[in-house]
N, C-alpha and C positions, 0 to 999 in steps of 0.2 A: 584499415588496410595495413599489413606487415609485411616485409620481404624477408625472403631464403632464399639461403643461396646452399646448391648440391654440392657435395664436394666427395675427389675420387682420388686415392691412395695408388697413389706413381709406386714404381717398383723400389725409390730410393726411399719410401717412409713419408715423404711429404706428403700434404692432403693440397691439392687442386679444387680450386673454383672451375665446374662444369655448365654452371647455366646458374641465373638469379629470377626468381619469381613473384610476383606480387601475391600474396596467398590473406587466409584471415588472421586476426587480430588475435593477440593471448589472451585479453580479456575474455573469452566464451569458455573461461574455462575446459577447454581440451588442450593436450600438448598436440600442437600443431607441427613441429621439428620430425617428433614422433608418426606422425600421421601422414607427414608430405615424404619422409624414409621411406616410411612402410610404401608408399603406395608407387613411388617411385624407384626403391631398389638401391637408392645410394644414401650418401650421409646427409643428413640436411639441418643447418644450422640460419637460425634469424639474425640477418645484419640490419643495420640500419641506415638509411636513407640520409640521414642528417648526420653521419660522424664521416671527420674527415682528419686523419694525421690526429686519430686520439679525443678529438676535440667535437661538440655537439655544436654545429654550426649556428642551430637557431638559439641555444643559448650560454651557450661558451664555455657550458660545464664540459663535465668530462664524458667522453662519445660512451658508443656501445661499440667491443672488439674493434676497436683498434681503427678500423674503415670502413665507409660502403663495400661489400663487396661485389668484386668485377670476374669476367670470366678470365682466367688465367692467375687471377692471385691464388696466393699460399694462404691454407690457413693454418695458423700456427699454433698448436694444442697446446706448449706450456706458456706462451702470455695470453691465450684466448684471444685471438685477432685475424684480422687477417690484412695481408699482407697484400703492396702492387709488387706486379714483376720489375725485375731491375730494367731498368730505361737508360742504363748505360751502355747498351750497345753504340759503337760508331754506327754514321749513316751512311747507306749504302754511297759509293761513288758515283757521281753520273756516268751515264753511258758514253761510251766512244763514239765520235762521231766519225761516219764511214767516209773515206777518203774521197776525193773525188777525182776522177780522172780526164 
């Protein structure tokens, strides 16, 4: 079991995570990146399940691209990765509470 994630070319050049897939294994010898494109119509590259911030969780080597990838990360062609969205947005205000009369 291997995962892909699609990825689709925003107007600015960046490449979008669209959706992640659980698909086959590289080992059967087919390119499968190749073959989930094709069949799908957008880009599609293998992340891995186990890399987190670079790192391979189960064994502490060095990951595959950089992170799982998720729907809305970037993937970034010249480090091969890909990327979370920034999480530094402030959070919204709570809502007002309506007066009472």
């Amino acid at each position: 079991m291997a995962h892909y994630a699609f990825v689709e070319q925003e107007a600015d050049g960046r490449w979008i995570v669209r959706e992640v897939i659980v698909g086959r294994d590289e080992d059967e010898g087919v390119d499968w990146e190749q073959h989930y494109a094709e069949l799908r119509g957008l880009r599609c590259l293998r992340t891995s399940y186990w890399t987190r911030d670079g790192i391979n969780t189960r064994t502490g080597g060095t990951g595959f691209r950089g992170n799982y990838a998720g729907i809305g990360y970037q993937y970034d062609e010249e480090r091969d990765e890909f990327v979370p969205p920034e999480t530094t947005q402030p959070s919204a205000a709570p809502p007002e509470q309506a007066s009472q009369v």
